[in-house]
C-alpha positions as CSV (number, residue, x, y, z in Angstrom):
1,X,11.5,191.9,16.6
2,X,12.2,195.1,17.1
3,X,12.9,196.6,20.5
4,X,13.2,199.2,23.3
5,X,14.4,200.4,26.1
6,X,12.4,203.0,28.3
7,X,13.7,206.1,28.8
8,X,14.2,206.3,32.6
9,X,16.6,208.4,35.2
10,X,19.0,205.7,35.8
11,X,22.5,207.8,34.4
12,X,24.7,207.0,37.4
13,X,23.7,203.6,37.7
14,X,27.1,202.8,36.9
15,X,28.2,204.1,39.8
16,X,25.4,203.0,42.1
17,X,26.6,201.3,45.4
18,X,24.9,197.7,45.5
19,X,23.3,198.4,49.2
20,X,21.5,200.9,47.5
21,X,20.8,198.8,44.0
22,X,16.9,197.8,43.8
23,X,15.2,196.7,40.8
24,X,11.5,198.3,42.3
25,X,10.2,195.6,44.7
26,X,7.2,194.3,43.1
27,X,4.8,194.8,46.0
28,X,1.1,195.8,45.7
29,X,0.1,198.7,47.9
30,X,-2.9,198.0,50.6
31,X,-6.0,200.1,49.9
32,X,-5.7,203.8,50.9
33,X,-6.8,205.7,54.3
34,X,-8.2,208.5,53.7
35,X,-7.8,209.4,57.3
36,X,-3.6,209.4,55.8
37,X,-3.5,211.9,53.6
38,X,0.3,212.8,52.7
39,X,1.4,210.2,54.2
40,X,2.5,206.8,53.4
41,X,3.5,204.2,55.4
42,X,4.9,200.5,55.4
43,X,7.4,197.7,56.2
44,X,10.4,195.9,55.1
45,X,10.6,192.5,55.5
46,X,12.9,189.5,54.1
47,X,12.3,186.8,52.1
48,X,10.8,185.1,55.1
49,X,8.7,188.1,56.1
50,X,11.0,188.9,59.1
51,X,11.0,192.4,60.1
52,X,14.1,194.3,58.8
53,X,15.1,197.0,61.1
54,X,17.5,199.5,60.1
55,X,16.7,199.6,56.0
56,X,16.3,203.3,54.7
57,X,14.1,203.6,52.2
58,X,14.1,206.1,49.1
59,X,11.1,207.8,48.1
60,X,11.0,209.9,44.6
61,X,8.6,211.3,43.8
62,X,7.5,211.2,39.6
63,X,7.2,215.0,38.4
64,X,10.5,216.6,37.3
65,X,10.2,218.8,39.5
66,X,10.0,217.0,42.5
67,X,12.5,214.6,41.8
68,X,14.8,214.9,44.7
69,X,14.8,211.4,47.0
70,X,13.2,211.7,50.2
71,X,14.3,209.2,52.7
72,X,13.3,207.0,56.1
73,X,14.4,204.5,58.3
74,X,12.9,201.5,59.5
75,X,12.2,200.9,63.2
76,X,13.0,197.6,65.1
77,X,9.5,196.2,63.7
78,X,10.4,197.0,59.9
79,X,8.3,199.8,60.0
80,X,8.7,203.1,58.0
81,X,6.6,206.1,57.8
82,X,6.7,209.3,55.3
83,X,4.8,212.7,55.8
84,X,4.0,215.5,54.5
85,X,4.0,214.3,50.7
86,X,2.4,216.1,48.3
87,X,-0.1,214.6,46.3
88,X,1.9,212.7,43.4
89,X,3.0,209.0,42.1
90,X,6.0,207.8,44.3
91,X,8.7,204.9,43.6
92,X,9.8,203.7,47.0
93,X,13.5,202.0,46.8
94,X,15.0,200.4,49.7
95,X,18.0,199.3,50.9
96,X,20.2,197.9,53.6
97,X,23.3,196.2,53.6
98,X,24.2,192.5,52.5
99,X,20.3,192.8,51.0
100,X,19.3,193.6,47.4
101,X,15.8,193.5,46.3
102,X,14.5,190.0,44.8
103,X,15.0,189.3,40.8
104,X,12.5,192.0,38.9
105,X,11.6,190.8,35.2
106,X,9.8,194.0,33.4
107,X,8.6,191.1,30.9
108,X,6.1,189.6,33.9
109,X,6.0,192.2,36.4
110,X,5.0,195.6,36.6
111,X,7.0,198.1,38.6
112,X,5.0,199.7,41.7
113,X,4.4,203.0,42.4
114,X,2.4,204.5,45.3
115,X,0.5,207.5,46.3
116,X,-0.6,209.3,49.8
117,X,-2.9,207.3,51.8
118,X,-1.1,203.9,50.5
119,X,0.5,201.1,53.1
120,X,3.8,198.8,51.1
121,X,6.0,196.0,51.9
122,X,8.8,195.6,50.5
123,X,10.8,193.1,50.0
124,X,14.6,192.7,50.7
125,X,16.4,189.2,50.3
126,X,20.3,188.3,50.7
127,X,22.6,189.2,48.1
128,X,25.5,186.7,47.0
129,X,29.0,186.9,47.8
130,X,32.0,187.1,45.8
131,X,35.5,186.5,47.4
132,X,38.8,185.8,46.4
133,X,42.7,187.3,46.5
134,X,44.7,189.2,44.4
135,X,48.6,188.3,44.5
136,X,51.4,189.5,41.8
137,X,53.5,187.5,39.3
138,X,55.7,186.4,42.2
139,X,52.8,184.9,44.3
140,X,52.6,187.7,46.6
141,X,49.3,189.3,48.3
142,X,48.4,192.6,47.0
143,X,47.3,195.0,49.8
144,X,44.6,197.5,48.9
145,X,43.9,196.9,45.5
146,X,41.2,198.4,44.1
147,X,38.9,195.3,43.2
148,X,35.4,195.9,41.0
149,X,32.3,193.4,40.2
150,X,30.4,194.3,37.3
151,X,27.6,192.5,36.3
152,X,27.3,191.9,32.8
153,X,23.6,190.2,33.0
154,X,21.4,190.4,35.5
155,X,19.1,186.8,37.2
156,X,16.8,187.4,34.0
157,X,19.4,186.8,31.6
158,X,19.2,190.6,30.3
159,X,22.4,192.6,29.3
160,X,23.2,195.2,31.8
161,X,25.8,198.2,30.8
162,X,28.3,199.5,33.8
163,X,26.5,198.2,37.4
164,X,29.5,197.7,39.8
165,X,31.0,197.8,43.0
166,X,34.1,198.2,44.1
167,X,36.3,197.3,47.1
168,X,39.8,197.4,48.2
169,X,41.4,194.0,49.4
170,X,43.0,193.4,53.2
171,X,46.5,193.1,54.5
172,X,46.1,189.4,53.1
173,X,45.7,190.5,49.4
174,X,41.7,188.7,50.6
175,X,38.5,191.2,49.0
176,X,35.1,189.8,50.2
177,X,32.0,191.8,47.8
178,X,28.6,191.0,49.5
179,X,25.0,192.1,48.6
180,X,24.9,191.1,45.2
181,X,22.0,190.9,43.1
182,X,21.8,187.8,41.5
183,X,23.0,187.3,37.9
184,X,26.4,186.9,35.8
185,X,29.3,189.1,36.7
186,X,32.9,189.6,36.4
187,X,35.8,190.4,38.1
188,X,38.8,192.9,37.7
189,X,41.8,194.0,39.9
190,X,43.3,197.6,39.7
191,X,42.7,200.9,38.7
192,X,40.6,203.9,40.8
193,X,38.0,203.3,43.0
194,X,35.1,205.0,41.6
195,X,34.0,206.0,45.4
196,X,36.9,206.7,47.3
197,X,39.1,209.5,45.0
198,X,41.9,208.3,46.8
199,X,45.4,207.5,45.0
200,X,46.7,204.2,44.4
201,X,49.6,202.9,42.8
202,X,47.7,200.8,40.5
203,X,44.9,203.3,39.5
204,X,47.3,204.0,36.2
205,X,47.1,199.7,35.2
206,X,45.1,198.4,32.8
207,X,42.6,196.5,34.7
208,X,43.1,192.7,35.1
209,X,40.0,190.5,34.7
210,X,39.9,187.0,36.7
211,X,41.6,184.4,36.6
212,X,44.5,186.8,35.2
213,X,43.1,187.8,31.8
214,X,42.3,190.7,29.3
215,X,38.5,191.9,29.2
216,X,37.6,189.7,26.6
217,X,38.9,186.6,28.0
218,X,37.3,187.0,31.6
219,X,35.5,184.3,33.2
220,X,31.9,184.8,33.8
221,X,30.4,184.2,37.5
222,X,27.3,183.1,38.4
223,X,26.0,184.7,41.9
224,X,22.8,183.6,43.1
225,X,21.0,185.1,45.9
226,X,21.9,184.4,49.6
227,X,25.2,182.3,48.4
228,X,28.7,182.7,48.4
229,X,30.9,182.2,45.2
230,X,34.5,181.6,46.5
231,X,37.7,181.1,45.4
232,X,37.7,184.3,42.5
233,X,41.7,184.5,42.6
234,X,43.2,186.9,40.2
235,X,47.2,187.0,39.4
236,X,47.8,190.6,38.6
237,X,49.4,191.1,35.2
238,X,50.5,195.0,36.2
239,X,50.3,196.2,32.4
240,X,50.3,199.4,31.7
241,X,47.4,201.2,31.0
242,X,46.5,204.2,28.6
243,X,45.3,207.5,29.0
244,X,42.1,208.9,27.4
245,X,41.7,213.2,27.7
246,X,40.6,216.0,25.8
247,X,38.2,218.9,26.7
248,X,33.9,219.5,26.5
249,X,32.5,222.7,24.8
250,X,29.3,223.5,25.3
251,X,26.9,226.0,23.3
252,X,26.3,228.0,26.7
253,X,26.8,227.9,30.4
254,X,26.3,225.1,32.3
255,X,26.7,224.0,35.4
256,X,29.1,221.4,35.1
257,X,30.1,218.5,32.8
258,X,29.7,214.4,32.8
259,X,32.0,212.6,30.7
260,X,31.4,208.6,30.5
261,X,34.0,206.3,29.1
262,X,32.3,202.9,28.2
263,X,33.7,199.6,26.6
264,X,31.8,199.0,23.0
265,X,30.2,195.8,21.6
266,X,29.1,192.4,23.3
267,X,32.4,190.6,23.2
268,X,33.9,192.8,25.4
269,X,33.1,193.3,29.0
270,X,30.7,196.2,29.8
271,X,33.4,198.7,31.7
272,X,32.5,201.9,32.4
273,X,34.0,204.7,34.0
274,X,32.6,208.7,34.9
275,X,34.3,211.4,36.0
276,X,32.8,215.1,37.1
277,X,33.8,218.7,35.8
278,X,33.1,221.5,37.7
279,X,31.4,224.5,35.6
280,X,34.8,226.0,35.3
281,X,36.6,223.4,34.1
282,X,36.6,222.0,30.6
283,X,38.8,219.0,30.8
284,X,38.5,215.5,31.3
285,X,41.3,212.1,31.8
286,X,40.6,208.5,32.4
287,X,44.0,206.9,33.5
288,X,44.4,203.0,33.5
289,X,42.3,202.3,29.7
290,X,43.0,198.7,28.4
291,X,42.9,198.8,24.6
292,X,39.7,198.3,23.0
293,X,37.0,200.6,21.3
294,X,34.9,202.6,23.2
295,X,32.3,205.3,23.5
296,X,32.8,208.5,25.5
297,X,29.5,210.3,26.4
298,X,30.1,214.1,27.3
299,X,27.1,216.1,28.8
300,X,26.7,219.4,30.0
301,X,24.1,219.6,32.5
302,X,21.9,223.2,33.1
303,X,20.7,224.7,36.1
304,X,17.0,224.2,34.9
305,X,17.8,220.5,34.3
306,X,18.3,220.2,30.5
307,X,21.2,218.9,29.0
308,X,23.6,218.9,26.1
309,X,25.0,215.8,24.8
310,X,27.7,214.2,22.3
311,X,29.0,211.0,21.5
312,X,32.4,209.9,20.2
313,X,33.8,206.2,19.2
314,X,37.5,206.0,19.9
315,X,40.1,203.3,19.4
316,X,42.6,203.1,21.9
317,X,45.3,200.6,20.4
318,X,48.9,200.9,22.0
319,X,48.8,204.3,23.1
320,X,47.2,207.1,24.6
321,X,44.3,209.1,23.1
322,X,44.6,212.5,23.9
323,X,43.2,216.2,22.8
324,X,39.7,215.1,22.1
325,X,37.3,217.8,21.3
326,X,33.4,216.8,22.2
327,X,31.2,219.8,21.6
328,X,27.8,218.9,23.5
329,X,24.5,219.5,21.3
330,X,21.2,220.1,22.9
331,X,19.1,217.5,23.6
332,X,15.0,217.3,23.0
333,X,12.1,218.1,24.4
334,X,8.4,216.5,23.3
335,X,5.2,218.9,25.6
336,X,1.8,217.3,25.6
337,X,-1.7,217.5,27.6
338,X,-3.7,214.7,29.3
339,X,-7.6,214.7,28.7
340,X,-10.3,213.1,30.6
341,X,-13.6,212.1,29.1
342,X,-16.4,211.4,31.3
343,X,-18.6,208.1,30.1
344,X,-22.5,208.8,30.2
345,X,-23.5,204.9,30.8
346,X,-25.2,204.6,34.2
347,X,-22.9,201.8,35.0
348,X,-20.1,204.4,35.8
349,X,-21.9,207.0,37.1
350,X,-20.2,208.2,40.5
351,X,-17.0,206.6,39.9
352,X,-14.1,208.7,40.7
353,X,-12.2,210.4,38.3
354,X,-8.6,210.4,37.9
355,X,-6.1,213.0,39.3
356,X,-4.1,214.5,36.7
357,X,-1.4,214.4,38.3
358,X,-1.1,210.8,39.1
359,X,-1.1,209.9,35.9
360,X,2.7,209.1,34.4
361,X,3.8,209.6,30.8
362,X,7.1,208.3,28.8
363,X,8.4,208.2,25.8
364,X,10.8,204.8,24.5
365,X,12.9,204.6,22.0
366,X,12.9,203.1,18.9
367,X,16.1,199.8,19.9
368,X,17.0,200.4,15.9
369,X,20.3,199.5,14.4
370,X,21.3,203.3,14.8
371,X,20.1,203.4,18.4
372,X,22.4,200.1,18.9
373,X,25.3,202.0,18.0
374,X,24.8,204.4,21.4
375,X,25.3,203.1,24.9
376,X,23.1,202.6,27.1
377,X,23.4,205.9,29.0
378,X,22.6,207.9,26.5
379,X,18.8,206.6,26.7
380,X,18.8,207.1,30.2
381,X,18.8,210.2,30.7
382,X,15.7,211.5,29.4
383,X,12.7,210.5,32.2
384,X,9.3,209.6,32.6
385,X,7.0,212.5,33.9
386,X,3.7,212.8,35.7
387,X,1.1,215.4,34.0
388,X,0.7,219.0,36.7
389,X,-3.0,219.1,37.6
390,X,-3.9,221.3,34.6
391,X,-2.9,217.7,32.8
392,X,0.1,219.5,30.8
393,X,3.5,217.4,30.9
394,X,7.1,218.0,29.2
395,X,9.2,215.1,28.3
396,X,12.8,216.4,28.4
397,X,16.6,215.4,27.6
398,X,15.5,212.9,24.6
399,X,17.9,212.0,22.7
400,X,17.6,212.1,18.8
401,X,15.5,209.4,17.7
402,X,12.6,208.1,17.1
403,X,9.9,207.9,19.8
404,X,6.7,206.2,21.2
405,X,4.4,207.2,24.1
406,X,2.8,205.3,26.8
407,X,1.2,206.5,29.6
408,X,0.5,204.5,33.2
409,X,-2.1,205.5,36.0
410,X,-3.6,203.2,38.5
411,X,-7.1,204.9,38.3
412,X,-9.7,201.5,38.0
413,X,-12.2,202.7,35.8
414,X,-10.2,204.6,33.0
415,X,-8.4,203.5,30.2
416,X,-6.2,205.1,27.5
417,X,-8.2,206.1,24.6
418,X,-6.3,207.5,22.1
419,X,-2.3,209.0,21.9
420,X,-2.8,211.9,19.3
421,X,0.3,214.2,17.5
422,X,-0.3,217.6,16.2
423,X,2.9,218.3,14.2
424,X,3.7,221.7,14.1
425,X,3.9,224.3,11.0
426,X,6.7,223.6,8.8
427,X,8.2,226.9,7.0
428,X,5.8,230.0,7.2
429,X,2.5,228.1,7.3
430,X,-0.2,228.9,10.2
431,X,-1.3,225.4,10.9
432,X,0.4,222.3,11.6
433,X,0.0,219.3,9.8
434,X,-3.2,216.9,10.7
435,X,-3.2,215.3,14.0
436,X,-1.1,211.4,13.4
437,X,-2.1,209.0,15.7
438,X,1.3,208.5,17.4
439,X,0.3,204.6,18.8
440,X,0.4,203.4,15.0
441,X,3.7,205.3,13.4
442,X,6.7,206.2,15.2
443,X,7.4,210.4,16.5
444,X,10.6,211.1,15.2
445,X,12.6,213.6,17.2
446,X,15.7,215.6,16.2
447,X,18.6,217.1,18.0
448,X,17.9,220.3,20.0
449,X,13.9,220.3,18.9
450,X,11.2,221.7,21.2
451,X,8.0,219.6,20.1
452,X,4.4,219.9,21.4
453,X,1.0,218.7,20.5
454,X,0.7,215.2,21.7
455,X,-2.7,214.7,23.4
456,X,-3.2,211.6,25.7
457,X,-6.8,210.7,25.9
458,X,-7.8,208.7,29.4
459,X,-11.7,207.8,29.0
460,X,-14.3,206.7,31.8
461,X,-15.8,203.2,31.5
462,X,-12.8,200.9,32.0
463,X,-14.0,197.1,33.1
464,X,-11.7,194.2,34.3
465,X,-11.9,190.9,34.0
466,X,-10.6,188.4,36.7
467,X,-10.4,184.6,36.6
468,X,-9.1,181.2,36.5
469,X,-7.6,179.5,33.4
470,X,-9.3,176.2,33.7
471,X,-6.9,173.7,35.3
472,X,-7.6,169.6,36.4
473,X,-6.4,169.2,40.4
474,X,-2.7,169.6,41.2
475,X,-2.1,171.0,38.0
476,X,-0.1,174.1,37.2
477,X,-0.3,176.5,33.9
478,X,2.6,176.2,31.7
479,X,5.6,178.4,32.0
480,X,5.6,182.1,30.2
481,X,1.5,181.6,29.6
482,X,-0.1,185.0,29.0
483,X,-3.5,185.7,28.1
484,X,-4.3,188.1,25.2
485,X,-7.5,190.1,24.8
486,X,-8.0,191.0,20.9
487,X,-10.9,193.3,19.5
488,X,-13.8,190.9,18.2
489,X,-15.0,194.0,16.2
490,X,-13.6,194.5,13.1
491,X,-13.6,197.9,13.0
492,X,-11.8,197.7,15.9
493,X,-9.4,195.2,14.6
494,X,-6.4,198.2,13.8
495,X,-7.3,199.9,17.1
496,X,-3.6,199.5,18.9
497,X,-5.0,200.1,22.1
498,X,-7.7,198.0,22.6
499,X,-4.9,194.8,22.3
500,X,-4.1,193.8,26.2
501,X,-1.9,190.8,27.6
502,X,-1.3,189.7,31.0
503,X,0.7,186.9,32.5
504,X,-1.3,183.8,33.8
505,X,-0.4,183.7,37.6
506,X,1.4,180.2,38.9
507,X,-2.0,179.1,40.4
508,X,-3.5,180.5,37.1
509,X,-5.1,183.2,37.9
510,X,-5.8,186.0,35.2
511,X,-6.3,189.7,35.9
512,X,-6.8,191.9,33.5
513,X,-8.0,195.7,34.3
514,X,-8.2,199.0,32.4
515,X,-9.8,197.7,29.1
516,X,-12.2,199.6,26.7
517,X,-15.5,198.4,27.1
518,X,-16.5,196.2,23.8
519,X,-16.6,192.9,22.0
520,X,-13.0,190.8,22.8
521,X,-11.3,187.5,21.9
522,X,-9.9,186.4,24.9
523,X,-6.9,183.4,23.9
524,X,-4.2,182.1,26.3
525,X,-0.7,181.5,24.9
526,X,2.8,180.4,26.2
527,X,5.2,182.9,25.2
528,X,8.3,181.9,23.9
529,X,11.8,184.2,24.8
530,X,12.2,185.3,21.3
531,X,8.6,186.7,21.0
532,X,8.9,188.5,24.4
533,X,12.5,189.9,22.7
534,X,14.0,188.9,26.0
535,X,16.6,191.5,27.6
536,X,14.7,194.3,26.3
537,X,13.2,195.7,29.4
538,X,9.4,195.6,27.8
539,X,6.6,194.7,29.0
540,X,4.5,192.3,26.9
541,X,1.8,194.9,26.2
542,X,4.6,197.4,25.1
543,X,5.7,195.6,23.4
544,X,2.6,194.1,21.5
545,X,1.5,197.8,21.2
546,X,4.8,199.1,19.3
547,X,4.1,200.5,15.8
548,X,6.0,198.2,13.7
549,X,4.1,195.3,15.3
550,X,0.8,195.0,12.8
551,X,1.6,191.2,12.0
552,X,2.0,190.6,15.3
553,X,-1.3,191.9,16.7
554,X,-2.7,190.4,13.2
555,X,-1.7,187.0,14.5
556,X,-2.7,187.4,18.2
557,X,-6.5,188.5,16.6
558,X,-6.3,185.6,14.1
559,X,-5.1,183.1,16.5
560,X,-7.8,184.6,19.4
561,X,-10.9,183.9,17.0
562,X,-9.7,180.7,16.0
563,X,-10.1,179.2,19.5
564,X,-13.5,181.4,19.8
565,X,-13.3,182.3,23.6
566,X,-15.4,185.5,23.3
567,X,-16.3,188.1,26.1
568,X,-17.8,191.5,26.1
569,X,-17.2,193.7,28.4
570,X,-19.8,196.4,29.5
571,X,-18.6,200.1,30.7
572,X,-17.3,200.1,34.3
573,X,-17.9,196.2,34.6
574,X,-16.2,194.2,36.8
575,X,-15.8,190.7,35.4
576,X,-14.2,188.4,39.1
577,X,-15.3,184.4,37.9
578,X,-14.1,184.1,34.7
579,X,-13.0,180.6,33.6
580,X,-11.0,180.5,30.3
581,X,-10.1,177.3,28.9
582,X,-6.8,176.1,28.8
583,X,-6.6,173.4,25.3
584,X,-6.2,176.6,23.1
585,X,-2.3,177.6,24.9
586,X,0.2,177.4,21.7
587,X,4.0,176.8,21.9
């Protein structure tokens, strides 16, 4: 199966200390006040649902534009408040030391966002512990070492690229890392810290994984939440390490460069380094480089907010690599417009319509060989926007590749209609080519191009359906069951959008919402890890909405009206006692 990762603003996660690392907490916001317009309150709790006092909580807001973190501290009841918002889609990230938020898997959860008028609690549990000490060849402690835990995957088995911490260890040669997330990490002794700046006699070694090993000989380490993995002694082998440098060009001014030096291919452990240029200064060094291939990752990052990019695989085999040229090409752009259209059915008359701008629109990636070959951070850069209140959007910093577009709003009684591309005149002709509809073939996008004409339709009429999968006493669904709504209508049956998916709840409960009124096959499945392309970051409805998934939304329909559970859904219905069988669930 093909796969993708979204594009999201998550390029110094590298570098991100772990009080401040939260996968968004997966908490449902109360119903709004209207009496609390920009405003939106909350509380932090544990995993208890003790008050945390003291947590600061980040609030960013979704349009480009607004993008800067706003911030808040809970009181001595857990309590935060934040004013004065403007109206828009917020992510709310918090964090307080030795906590981390509680696993997040993209594949069964949805990430939360929340507006004005909205109440949250969020969650904060204890991270794990890592501790151990660092002596030399002779058995000796090692005083301030730098020491760094990356974790190469995170409680949901999926691959991570460059999340870290670091710490120095005591006047015993003793380092103690707490506030982990769990999941699988390793552990290495010497070179810079990638906070502090400051000098160390070891930031030119080649770093020196646990027990006392090369990067692809490290042990793993397992870290669960709340406990303490001890004993992570490392004997410092105090090799040498190489030098990487050379200089970033850019096709105009820009305020400043990003260089990221990252370790290539699964064998090898995930390192990753990033240094800062100011905008008069063109060069770049990372000291303290075991051998190995790599990827370095220049940008150049504009005033407005766009960015240049290059990429370049080096070797670094016994010596140093020096005088590299990277020349930063522009990246892409992809401008659009959100439509509403009203529903005339009686059933939805005086619903409320959705805010423009609430309503959030990205673009992922097509997880191709080619797009394989890049690191992580070079789809990362690129974000998801919210549409301005006129409904326009622009997707910027895409890298080249091809592309397809979702869009999320929390709006009950809408859903997306159609995803329509207008591609624009090639040569000297007037008029662009006919509108594609971009939910069926893939929008490729070149280096540097400024594309527009994609249309997002949102149409009045959504219904949901909420229920029970039919269960005897004391018994639970099985693991990984989803339920899948398929168009009964054939006409319908090529339709990408009107294909939905859902996990069954563990008391199996379904809930469903945002679905095109019509004729469905309703058919619950268990989901096995290769069909939900595990480590991928998709949801299942991404991902059983990609373009080059036509067999698989052929089988889901197939399968679906084979076990003849059949509902239709009338515009702005509200379907709350559903009970769906449970014999039809396939392995």
């Amino acid at each position: 199966m093909i796969r993708l990762r979204a594009v999201a603003v998550v390029l110094l996660l590298a570098l991100t200390p772990v009080c401040a690392f939260a996968q968004m907490p997966a908490a449902k916001p109360a119903p709004r006040d209207p009496a609390s317009s920009g405003m939106i309150t909350g509380k932090v709790v544990d995993e208890r649902g003790q008050p945390l006092a003291g947590a600061v909580i980040y609030a960013s807001a979704q349009r480009v534009r607004q993008r800067q973190a706003l911030s808040a501290i809970t009181d001595r009841e857990g309590a935060f408040k934040f004013t004065g918002l403007d109206q828009d889609s917020y992510s709310l990230t918090p964090s307080l030391p030795a906590y981390t938020s509680p696993p997040f898997d993209p594949a069964v959860q949805r990430v939360p966002t929340y507006h004005t008028g909205d109440s949250a609690t969020l969650t904060l549990i204890k991270g794990g512990v890592i501790t151990g000490t660092v002596t030399n060849l002779a058995g000796e402690p090692l005083v301030a070492i730098n020491i760094k835990v990356q974790m190469l995957r995170d409680a949901n088995g999926r691959r991570l690229n460059g999340w870290s911490q670091d710490k120095a260890t005591d006047d015993r040669g003793v380092y103690r890392i707490y506030g982990l997330p769990a999941g699988t990490y390793v552990v290495m002794a010497g070179g810079s810290n990638s906070y502090s700046g400051n000098l160390s006699p070891f930031d030119t070694d080649a770093p020196t994984y646990a027990p006392s090993s090369t990067r692809d000989t490290a042990t793993e380490i397992n870290v669960r939440a709340g406990e303490e993995v001890a004993g992570v002694d490392i004997r410092y082998r105090a090799e040498p390490g190489r030098i990487v440098s050379g200089q970033v060009t850019a096709a105009a001014q820009s305020g400043g460069f990003q260089v990221t030096l990252a370790s290539v291919g699964d064998a090898g452990v995930p390192w990753s380094s990033l240094q800062y240029q100011q905008p008069n200064s063109r060069g770049f060094s990372f000291n303290g480089v075991a051998d190995g291939d790599y990827l370095l990752v220049a940008t150049s990052i504009y005033t407005n907010g766009d960015r240049a990019l290059t990429t370049k695989r080096i070797s670094v085999k016994g010596a140093d690599v020096t005088g590299l040229e990277l020349v930063t090409a522009p990246l892409s752009s992809v401008a659009g417009r959100v439509v509403l259209e009203d529903s005339k059915a009686p059933e939805c008359a005086g619903k409320p319509r959705v805010p423009l701008n609430e309503i959030v629109v990205s673009a992922w990636h097509n997880d191709n060989e080619a797009a394989r070959e890049q690191p992580q951070i070079v789809w990362s850069i690129g974000a998801p926007v919210t549409a301005d209140p006129e409904g326009n959007f622009v997707l910027r910093n895409l890298a080249p590749a091809e592309y397809y577009f979702t869009a999320r709003f929390t709006a009950k009684y809408w859903y997306l209609q159609s995803i329509m591309f207008a591609p624009p005149p090639v040569g000297g002709a007037k008029v662009g080519s006919k509108p594609v509809d971009a939910t069926r073939v893939w929008t490729n996008v070149k280096s540097g191009d400024k594309l527009s004409g994609v249309t997002v339709t949102l149409a009045q009429g959504a219904a949901s359906l909420h229920g029970q999968v039919a269960l005897a006493e004391g018994e639970q669904p099985p693991a990984k069951l989803f339920v899948y709504l398929a168009p009964a209508e054939r006409e319908r049956a090529e339709d990408v959008l009107r294909y939905f998916v859902a996990p069954v709840s563990p008391e199996g409960k379904i809930a469903l919402g945002n679905i095109a009124p019509g004729r469905y096959w309703i058919l619950p499945q268990v989901v096995s890890d290769d069909r939900r392309a595990a480590g991928s970051g998709l949801t299942p409805l991404t991902k059983l909405r990609l373009p080059d998934e036509t067999a698989t939304r052929a089988r889901v329909r197939r399968d679906a009206e084979a076990a003849k559970n059949e509902i239709e859904l009338k515009p702005c219905q509200n379907v709350t006692d559903f009970q769906l069988p449970l014999q039809q669930a396939q392995p």
